[in-house]
C-alpha positions as CSV (number, residue, x, y, z in Angstrom):
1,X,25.4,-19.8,-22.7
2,X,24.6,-19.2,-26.4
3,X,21.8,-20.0,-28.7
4,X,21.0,-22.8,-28.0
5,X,20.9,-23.0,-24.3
6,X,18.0,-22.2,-22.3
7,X,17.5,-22.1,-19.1
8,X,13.9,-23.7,-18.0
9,X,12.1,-23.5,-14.8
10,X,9.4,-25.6,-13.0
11,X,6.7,-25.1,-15.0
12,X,8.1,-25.5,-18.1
13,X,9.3,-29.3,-17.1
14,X,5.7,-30.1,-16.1
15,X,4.2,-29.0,-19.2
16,X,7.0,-31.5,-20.3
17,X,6.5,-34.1,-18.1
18,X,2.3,-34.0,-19.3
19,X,3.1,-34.1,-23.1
20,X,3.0,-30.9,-24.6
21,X,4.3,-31.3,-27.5
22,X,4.8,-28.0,-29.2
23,X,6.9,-27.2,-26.3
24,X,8.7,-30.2,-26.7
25,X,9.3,-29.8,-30.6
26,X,10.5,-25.8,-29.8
27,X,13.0,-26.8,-27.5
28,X,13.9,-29.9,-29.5
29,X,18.1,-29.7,-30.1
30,X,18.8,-27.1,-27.4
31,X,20.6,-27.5,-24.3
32,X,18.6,-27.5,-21.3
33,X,19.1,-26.4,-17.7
34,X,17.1,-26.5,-14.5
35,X,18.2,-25.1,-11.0
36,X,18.5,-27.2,-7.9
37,X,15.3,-25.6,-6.7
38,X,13.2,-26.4,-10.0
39,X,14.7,-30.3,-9.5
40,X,13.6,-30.2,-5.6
41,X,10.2,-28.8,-6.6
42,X,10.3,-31.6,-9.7
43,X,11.0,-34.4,-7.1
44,X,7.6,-32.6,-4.9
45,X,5.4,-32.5,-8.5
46,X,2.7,-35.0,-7.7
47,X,2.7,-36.4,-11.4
48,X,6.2,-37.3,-10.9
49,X,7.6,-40.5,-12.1
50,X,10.7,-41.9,-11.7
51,X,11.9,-42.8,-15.1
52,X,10.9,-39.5,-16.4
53,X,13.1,-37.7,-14.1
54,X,16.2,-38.2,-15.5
55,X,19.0,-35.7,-15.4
């Protein structure tokens, strides 16, 4: 990893997933990642919608 790759858990994706969008702009041009565990617990996220889980 380098700069610009972060490594973001569950709760970061469902601030996502509502809209934040200072969170959104800050990690605008980075390279994500998420652990199988954050997308199980993604897939289990009762706002979850299918076209806005796409990895």
């Amino acid at each position: 990893m380098n700069g610009t790759d972060i490594f973001i858990d569950t709760n970061i994706c469902v601030y996502l997933l509502n809209g934040d969008t200072v969170l959104a702009e800050l990690l605008q041009g980075q390279n994500l990642y998420i652990s199988i565990i954050t997308e199980m617990e993604l897939y289990a996220y009762h706002g979850y919608n299918s076209s806005a889980l796409k990895f």
